[in-house]
N, C-alpha and C positions, 0 to 999 in steps of 0.2 A: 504494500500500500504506500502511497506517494504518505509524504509528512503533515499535507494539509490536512488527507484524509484519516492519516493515524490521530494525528490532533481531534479532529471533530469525532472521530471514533470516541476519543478519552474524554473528550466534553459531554456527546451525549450520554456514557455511562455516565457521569456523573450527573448529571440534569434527571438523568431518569432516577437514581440513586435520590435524591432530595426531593424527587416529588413523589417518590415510597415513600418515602421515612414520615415526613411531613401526611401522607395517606392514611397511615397506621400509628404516628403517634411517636416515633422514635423520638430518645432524646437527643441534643445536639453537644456533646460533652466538649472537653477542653482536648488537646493534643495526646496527655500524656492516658487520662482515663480511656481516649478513643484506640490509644495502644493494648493497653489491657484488654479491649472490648472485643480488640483484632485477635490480640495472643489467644483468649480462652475461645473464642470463634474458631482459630484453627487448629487447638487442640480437640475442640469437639469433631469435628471434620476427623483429624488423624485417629480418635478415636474408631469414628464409625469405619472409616476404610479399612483398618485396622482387624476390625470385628468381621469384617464378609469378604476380607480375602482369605486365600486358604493358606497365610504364614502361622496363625496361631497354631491350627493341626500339627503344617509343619514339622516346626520349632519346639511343639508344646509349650507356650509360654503365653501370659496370659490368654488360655483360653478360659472363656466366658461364658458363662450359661444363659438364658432368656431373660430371666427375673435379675438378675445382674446388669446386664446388658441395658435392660431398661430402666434401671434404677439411675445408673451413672447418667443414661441419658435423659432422664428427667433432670436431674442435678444440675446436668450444662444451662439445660432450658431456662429453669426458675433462677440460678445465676445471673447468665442473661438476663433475665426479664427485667428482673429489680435493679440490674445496672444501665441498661441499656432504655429502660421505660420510664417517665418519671410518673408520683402520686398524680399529678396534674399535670393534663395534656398542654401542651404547648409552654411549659418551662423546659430553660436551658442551663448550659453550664453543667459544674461536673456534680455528679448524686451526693446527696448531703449523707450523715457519719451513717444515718439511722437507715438508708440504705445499704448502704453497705452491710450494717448488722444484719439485715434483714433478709441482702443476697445471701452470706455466710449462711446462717440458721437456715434456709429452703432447702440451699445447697445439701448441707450435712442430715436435714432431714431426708431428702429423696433419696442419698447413698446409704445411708440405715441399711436399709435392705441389701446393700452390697457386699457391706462391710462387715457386718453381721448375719449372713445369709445365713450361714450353719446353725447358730445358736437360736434362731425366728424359726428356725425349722426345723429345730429340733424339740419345739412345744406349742406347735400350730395350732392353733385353737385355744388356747392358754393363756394370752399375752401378759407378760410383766407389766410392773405401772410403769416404769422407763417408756416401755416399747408405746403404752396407751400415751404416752403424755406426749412421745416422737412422734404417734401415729397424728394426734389431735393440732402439733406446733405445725407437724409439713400439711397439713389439709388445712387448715387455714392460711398457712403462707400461701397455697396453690392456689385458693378462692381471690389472694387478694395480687397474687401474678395474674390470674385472669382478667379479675377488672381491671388491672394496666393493658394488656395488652389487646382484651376483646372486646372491655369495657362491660356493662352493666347485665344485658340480657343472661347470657350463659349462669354467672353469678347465682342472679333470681333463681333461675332453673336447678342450679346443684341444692342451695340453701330449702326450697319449695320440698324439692324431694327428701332431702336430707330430714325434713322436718316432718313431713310424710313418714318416714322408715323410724324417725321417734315417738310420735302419738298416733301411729296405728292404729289403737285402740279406742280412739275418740272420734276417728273420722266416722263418717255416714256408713250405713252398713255397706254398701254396695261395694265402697272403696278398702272396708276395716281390714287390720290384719292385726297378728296379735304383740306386735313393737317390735324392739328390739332395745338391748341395753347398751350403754354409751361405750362403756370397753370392745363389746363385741362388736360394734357397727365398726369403732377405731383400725377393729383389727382385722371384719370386711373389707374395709376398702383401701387399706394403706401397709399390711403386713400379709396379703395375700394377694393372689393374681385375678382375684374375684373382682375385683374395684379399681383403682387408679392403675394399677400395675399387670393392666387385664390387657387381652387382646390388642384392645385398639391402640394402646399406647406400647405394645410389640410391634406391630407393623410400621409406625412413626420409629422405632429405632431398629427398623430393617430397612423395607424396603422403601417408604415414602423419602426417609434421608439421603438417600444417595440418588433418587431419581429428582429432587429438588435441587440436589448439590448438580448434578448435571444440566439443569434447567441454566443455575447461576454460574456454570463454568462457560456454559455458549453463550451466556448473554456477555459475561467477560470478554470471550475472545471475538466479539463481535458481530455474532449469528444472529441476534436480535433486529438490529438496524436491516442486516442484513436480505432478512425475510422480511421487512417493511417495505422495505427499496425494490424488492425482486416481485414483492407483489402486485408493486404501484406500477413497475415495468411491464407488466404481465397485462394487467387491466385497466388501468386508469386512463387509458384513449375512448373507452368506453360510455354507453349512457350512464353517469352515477359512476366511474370506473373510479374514484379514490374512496367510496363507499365499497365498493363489492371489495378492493383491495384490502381495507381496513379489515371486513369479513376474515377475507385469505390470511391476512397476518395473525388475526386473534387465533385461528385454526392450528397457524403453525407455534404460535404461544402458545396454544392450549396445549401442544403435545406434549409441553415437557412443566407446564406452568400448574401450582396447587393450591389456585385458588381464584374465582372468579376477579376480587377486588385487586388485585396484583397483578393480573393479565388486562382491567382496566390504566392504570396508571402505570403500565410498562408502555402499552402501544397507542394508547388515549395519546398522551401530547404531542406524538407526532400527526395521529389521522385523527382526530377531530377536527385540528384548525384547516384540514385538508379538504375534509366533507363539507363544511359550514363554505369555503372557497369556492366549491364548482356549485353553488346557491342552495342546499339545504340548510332548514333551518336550525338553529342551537338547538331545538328540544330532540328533533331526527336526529341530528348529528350527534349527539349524545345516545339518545336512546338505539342507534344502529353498534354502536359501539359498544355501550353495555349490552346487548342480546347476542353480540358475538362471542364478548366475553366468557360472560356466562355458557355460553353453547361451547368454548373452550374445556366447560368441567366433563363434559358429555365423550368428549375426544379420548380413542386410545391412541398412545398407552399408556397412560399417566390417570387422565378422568377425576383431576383433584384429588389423588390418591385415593380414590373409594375403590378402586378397580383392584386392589389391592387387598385391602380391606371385605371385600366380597370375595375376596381367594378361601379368607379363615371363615368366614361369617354362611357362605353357600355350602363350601368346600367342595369349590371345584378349581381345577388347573388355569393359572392366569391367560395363559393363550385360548380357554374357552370363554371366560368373561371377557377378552376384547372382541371377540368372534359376535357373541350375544350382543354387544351393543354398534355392531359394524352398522347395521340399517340405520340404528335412531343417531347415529353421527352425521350420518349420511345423509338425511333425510333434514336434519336439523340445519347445515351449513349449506345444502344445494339449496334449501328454503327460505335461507336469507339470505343468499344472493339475489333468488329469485325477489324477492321483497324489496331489498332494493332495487333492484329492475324497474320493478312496478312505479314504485316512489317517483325516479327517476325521468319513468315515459308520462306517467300525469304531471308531474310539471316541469315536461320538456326539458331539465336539465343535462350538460355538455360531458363530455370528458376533460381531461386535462390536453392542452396542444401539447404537439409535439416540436421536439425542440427544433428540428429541420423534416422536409418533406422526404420522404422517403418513399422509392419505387418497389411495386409488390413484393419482387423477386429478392430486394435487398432484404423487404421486411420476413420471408419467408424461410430465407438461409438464416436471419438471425434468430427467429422463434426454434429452428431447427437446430441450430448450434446451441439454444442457451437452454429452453422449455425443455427440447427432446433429449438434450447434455444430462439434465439434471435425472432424469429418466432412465439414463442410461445409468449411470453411474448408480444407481440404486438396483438395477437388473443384474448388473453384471459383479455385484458385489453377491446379491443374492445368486445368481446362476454358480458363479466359480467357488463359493463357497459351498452350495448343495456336490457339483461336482468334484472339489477336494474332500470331500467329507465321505464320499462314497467310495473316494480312492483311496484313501489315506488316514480310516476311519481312527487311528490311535497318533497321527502326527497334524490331524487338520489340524487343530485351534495353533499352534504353532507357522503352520503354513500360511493358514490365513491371517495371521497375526502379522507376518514378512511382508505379506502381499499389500494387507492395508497401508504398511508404514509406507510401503514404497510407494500404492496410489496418492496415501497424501502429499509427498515429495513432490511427485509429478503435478497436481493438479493444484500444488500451489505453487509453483514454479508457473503453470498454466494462466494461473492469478495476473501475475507481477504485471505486463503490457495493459492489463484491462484495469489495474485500480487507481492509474491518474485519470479516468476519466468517469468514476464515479462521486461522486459530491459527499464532501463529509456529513457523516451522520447526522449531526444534527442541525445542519442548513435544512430553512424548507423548502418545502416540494414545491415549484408553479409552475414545473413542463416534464411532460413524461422523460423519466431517464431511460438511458439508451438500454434498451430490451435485455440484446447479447452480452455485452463487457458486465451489465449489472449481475445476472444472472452465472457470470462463468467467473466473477471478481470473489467468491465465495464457495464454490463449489467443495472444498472440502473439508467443509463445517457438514455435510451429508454424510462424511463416513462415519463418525462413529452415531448416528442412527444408524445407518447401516448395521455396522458393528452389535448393537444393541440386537434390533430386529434377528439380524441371524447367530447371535448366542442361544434367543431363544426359541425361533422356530428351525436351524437348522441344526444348531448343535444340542439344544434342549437343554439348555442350562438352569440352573433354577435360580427366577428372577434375582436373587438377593444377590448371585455371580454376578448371572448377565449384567446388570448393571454396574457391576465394581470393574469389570473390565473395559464397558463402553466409557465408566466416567474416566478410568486409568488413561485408557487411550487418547480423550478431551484434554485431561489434564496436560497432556504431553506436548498435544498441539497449541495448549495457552503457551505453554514453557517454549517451545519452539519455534512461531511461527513469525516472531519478530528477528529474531537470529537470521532463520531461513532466507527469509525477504531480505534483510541486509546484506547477507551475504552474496544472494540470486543478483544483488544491484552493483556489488562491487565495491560497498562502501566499505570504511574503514572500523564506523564505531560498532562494531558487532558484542564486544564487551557490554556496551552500554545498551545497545537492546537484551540483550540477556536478560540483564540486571533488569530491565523492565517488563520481560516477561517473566522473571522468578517472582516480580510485584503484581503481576495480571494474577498469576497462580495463586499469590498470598491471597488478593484479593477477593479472589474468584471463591474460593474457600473459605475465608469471613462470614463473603455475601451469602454461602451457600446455609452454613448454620445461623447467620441473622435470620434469612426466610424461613428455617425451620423452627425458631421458638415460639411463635403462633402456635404450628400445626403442632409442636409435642406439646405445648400448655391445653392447646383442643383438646388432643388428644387424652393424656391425663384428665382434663376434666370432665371429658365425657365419660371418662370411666366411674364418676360417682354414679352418676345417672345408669348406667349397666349393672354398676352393682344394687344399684336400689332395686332393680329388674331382680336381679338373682336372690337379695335376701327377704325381699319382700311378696315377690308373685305378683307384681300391680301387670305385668305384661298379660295374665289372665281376665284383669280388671277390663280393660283396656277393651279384648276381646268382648266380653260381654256387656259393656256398655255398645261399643259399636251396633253390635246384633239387634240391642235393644232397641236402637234409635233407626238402624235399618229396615226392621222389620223382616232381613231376610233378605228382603231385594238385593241382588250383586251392582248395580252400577250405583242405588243410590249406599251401599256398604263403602264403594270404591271413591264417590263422591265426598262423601266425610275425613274418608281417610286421606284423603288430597287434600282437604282441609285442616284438618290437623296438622298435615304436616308442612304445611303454608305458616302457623303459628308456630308452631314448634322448632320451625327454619330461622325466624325470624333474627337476625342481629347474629347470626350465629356463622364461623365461616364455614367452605364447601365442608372439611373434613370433617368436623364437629358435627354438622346440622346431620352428616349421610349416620354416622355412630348414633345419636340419638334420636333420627328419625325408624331408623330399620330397628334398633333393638325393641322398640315402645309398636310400631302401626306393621313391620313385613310378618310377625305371623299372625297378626289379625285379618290379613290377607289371605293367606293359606288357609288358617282357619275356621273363617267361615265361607271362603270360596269349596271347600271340601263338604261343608257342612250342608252343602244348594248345589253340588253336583258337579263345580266349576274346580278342574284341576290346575289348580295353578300352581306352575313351575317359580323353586323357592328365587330362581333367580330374576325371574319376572316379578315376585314380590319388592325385589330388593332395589331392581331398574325402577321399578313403580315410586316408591316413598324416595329413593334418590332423585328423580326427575323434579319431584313435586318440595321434597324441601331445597332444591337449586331455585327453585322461581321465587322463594324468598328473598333474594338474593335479587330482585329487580321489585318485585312487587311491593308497593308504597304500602304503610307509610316507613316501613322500615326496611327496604330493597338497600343496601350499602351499596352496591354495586349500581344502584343511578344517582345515589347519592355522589358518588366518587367522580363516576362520567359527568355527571350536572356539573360537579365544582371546576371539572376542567375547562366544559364550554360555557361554561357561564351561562346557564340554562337554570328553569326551573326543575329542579329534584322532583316533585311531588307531579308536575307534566311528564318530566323525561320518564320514571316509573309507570306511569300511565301506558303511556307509548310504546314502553319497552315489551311489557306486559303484552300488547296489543303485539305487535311484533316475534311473539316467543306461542302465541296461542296454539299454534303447532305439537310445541314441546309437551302442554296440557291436554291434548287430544291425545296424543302417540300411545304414554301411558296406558291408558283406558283400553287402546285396541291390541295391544301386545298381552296385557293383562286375557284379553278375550280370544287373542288371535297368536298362541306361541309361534310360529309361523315367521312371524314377523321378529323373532331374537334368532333366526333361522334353527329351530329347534323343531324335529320333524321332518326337516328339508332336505331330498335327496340325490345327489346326483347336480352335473352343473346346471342342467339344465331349466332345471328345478326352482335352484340359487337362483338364476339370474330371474326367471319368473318375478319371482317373489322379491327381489331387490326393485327392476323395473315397475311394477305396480304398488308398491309402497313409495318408490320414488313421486311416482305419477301421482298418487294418492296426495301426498303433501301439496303439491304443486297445484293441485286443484281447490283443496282445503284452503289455502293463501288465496286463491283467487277467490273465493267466496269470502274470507276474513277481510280481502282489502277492496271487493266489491268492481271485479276490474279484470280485466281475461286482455281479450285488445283493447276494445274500449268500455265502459262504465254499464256496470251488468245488473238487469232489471233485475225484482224480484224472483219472477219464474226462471230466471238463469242462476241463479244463486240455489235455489233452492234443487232444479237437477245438479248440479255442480254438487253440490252436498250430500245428495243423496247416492253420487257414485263415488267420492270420497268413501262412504261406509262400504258400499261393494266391494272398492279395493283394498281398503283399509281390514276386512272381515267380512270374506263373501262367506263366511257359514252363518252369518247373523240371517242369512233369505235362503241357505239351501238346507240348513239344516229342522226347520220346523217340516221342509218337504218329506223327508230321510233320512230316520235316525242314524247320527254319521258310527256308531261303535255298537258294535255286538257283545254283550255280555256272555260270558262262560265261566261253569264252573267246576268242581272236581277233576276227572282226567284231564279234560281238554285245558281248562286251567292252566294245570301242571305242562300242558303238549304247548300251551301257547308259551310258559316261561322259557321254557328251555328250544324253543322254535327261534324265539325273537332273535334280531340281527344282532351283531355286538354294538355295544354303545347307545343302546336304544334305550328311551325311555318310556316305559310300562306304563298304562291306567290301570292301578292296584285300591280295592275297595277293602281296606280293616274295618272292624268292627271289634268291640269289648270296652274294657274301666280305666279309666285314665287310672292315676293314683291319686287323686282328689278324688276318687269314688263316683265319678262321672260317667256314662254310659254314653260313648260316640260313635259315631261309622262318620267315616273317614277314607276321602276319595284323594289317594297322591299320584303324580308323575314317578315313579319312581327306575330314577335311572340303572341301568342292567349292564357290567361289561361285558366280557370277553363270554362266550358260550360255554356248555359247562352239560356234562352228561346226563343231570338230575336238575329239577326244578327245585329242592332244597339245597344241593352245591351252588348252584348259579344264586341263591338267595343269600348264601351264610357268604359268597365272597364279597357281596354288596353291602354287607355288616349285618344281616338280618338272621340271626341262627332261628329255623323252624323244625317241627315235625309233623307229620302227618298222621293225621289218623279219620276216622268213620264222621270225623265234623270238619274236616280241610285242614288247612295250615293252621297251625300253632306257631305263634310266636315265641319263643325260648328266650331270647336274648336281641339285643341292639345293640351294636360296637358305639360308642362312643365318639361323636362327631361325623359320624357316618351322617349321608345325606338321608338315609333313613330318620335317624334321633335327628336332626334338623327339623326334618317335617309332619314332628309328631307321634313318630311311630313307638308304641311302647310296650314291653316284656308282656303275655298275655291278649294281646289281641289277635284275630283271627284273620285270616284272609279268606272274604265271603265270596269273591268275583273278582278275576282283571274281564278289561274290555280292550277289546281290536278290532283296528276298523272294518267300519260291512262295507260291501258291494253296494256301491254308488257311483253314479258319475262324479269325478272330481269338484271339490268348490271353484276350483279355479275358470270354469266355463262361464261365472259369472261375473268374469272380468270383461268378456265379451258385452255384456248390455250396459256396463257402466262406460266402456270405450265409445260405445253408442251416443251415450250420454254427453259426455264431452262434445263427441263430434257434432253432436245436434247443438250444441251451443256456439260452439267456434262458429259453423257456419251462421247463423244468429249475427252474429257480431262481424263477422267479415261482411255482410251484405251492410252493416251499417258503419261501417269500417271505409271501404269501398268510397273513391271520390262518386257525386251524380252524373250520371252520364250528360252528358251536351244537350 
């Protein structure tokens, strides 16, 4: 990179660095504290890398256990928090004495458990008054890092339940339970893995840290502007092209970004003031930019860390929950493009000019050098790596490890001619930049995504690897890539870019554990709230209030519950609101969709209450993510939410039909042909849905065009809602054929199994699951006991014996003693998919509608 554009590279990190901090509240300390802030920032960093490479095994030297692991790393966090946060937002200067006391004391409380791990667990359930008085000093310091760092909502919510799980016994009957006393609550949620030091605060010090530390390594080494610039080259000649751009960038922010309000104020202050230029208004141009944002949490393979978090919580392999949410990504960000399209054609707004006229051919070789480059370079990492892996199945990751360093050599060598004539990062945009140079000035900020992707779908790594070697490899190229260039140019100071790429590195690393003290303080605090779930039961509560207020009915059960977790979202960021909306509203889903006939897949429960506490996060009066986009364009908050809301309605409908239509998580789906079906008609679905939501196809659509438009949205969106009253879609069987259908089924399929028998609350249920089947298996009680379900048979069917523990069976209810009365598989029918044909109709009878009034009058 030329020195202007290294310069504005380092300006716009830091512009965007200061409009985070100031976003979230950071303090602005003195030189010497902001050292310290740096040192324990990158020891947290050397920690976690530390912990997920495979030197501990190794070496055998500090290896770590889980509950350790996460103990240190709450430690860093609540350190952090109290140094790094003040009492009161927007004071500056360095923390006064009594934080400090206060970091110290969190500190030493969250490591308790590390340091003492043996002697906590060698009288679990027991606790000393030490350990009660450690457990009571760190759970209050937690509550009161929270409110620095999340501020007020969360807080309410631990303290409300917290106080709930104390007078149990006073509340209304419906909610009552029978308490709990102050020692033993202490030692629930602070001395066991039941409460703070539970799940969700394991995967914040696994895998969400190092996929955020990799987010903050490329935004260091300048992949951020990067993908800003290459989007705007891409699209911004277009109707609305620095809008649809904006879209593109938050997308490729979302992929590696963990958290709506952050992927706002990273790409906000460049594409806002960029929207609001080609004449949309500040409320649009804000609200276009929070609805991308936000549709950044939806994105694999990051998903604001939930995608993670539903590894433990579904238990299923992270490469099947990005697979499940491939459609609603997809459908989410082709849909706001489409959106602003629309925006754009009603009022008539331009693109950006171009900086010189360009003839097709010129324009065609450079889409093809730069767009098709980019393309390649992702094929052909994935192609060579499937084919060394097949050659060389005990030396690929080695081979491929050569191969990568050398493609970066090469294609940042490829670099050096194209980056004087891109604008430094943070000048702004007023003419499309040149397509190619922009596009090929960067190209090898793609390999370690690359890298990432095929650790884990070619070489099958297990994420918490995959990612220590993607960020290894990132890390190398921050370290490197200023040397490289100096060197590639001839110049002499190559010493001194070193030294300022060993400070990209330090940096890089800081920023990576600043952004993670949010998500592990979330984290931690939502484990009050889990543990309130486990030592209380209100998650049953929950369940039968819904029931009660549904009546039974599945959409209006599904309705509530998207309401609930609209409040429950509220003020809370992505990671936080996905942990307390799934543990409290995803098996009230299952539930009582089991309980009305409706099988619903535990992961389509879990996409459900994630989608719906994400729209918290724009929807007023507490949306932070338009609150965020508003302050930037200087727009009304309480509009922009409006707006945004109106713009995301998509997101709210998806939900609903995936819940009714697994189909649509491609679960079911066989064969490509199949895939692509179902991809194209959900795609098409959306696209129709928008045009009915913004009232406008070609041109402005009557009411009887909205309303067929709507009513083939639901065809495509869930054609068994019209084929299935025709044709009962599943054949019930029982006894032999039963047993002929278990062990019949394909591998990897998943079963419609109907239990019946007594909870252990002394409940009496039948109980309708998906229940997933691997690999085929000579018996229909082998094939069951390797799913986790030990049965036997006899003159009344399956008997349930046993449920392995975490298995997706105990996920979805299934309990010692119930029976299996029926599976179902489907009957003879014509396919639902035929009824994609009369909603296509539908459409087409609209189009033409509008083309005829479309159409200039004839002479």
């Amino acid at each position: 990179m030329s020195d202007a554009s290294t310069t504005g590279t380092d300006a716009a990190n830091d512009a965007r660095r200061r409009t985070t901090d100031n976003a979230t509240g950071l303090r602005h300390a003195g030189d010497s504290m902001a050292r310290l802030l740096a040192f324990a920032a990158v020891g947290w960093s050397a920690l976690q890398l530390w912990v997920a490479s495979p030197l501990p095994e190794l070496f055998g030297v500090l290896v770590l256990n889980e509950t350790k692991v996460r103990s240190l790393h709450l430690a860093f966090a609540v350190l952090l928090a109290f140094l790094a946060y003040p009492a009161r937002r927007g004071a500056s200067g360095p923390p006064p004495r009594i934080d400090l006391v206060l970091a110290v004391l969190a500190a030493l409380s969250a490591a308790y458990l590390s340091v003492f791990y043996d002697s906590v667990s060698a009288h679990t359930g027991d606790p000393t008054g030490l350990e009660i008085a450690v457990a009571a000093c760190g759970l209050a310091l937690l509550l009161e890092a929270t409110r620095r760092v999340l501020g007020l909502p969360m807080v309410v919510m631990a303290l409300v339940l917290l106080g709930y799980v104390f007078f149990g016994e006073r509340m209304p009957e419906l909610i009552a339970h029978k308490g709990a006393s102050f020692g033993r609550t202490m030692s629930h949620m602070w001395l066991t893995t039941e409460g703070v030091f539970g799940v969700a605060l394991g995967v914040s010090a696994g895998l969400i840290f190092l996929f955020v530390l990799f987010g903050a390594l490329l935004e260091t080494a300048g992949a951020g502007s990067y993908f800003i610039r290459s989007a705007v080259a891409l699209l911004g000649h277009m109707r609305g092209g620095p809008a649809k751009a904006a879209v593109v960038a938050s997308a490729a922010t979302g992929l590696i970004s963990g958290s709506s309000i952050t992927n706002v104020v990273t790409t906000g202050p460049l594409t806002i003031p960029l929207i609001k230029r080609v004449g949309y208004p500040a409320e649009k141009a804000a609200a276009i930019e929070c609805a991308a944002s936000v549709n950044g949490q939806v994105m694999p393979p990051v998903m604001g860390a939930a995608a993670f978090l539903m590894v433990e919580y579904v238990g299923v392999p992270y490469v099947q929950v990005l697979k499940h949410a491939l459609i609603s990504a997809m459908v989410s960000y082709l849909g706001l493009l489409y959106i602003v399209h629309l925006e754009a054609v009603k009022a008539d707004l331009r693109g950006l000019p171009r900086q010189r006229s360009r003839r097709w051919h010129r324009a065609m070789a450079s889409f093809a050098l730069g767009f098709l480059g980019i393309a390649l370079v992702l094929t052909v990492v994935s192609v060579i790596g499937s084919l060394v892996h097949a050659a060389l199945p005990q030396l690929s990751f080695l081979v491929m490890a050569l191969l990568l360093l050398a493609a970066y050599v090469v294609l940042l060598r490829m670099s050096l001619p194209h980056a004087g004539e891109v604008s430094p990062a943070d000048a702004p945009i007023t003419a499309l930049p040149p397509f190619g140079p922009t596009l090929r000035s960067g190209m090898h900020f793609l390999l370690p995504v690359g890298a990432l992707v095929w650790n884990l779908v070619v070489e099958q790594l297990a994420p918490t690897r995959a990612a220590f070697w993607a960020t290894l490899f990132l890390a190398f190229i921050v370290l490197t890539q200023r040397p490289l260039l100096a060197w590639f140019r001839g110049e002499h100071g190559i010493g001194d870019a070193s030294r300022r790429g060993l400070q990209d590195l330090i940096d890089g690393l800081a920023a990576g554990a600043r952004n993670m003290v949010a998500v592990a303080i979330a984290t931690a605090t939502a484990g009050i709230i889990v543990g309130t779930v486990t030592l209380t039961g209100v998650g049953l509560v929950m369940t039968e209030l819904v029931t009660a207020l549904s009546g039974g009915n599945i959409i209006v059960m599904l309705a509530l519950v998207a309401l609930i977790c609209l409040v429950l979202g509220m003020g809370l960021p992505t990671t936080a609101n996905y942990i307390v909306v799934s543990s409290l509203m995803a098996p009230v889903i299952v539930a009582i969709g089991a309980q009305n006939g409706l099988f619903v897949p535990l992961i389509a429960a879990h996409l459900f209450v994630f989608y719906f506490g994400l729209m918290a996060d724009i929807t007023p009066p507490v949306g932070l993510a338009s609150y965020a986009a508003a302050s930037i364009a200087i727009a009304n908050p309480i509009r922009t939410g409006i707006i945004a809301f109106r713009y995301s309605m998509r997101m709210a409908l998806l939900p609903f039909m995936f819940v009714l239509n697994p189909k649509l998580l491609l679960i079911g789906v066989d064969g490509l042909g199949h895939t692509f079906i179902t991809l194209a008609s959900a795609t098409l679905a959306g696209f129709a849905f928008i045009s009915v939501n913004q009232g406008w196809l070609l041109v402005r659509s009557t009411g009887t065009e909205r309303l067929a438009m709507l009513l083939a949205v639901f065809m495509l969106f869930n054609p068994g809602m019209f084929m299935d009253p025709l044709s009962p879609p599943y054949t019930q069987l029982t006894g032999t054929a039963a047993e002929q259908a278990i062990v019949e089924a394909p591998a990897d399929t998943r079963m419609r199994v109907l239990f019946a028998g007594t909870t252990l609350e002394g409940d009496a249920v039948e109980r309708g699951i998906l229940l997933p089947l691997g690999k085929p298996a000579a018996t229909a009680t082998r094939r069951l006991a390797d799913n986790g379900i030990g049965t036997v048979i006899s003159e009344a069917g399956f008997t349930v014996t046993r449920v392995e523990f975490g298995s997706q069976a105990a996920k979805l209810g299934v309990e010692a003693g119930f029976r299996v009365i029926a599976v179902e598989v489907p009957g003879n029918r014509i396919a639902r998919e035929w009824m994609f044909l009369p909603a296509l109709m539908l459409i087409a009878w609209v189009l033409r509608r509008q083309r005829l009034r479309y159409a200039p009058a004839p002479a």
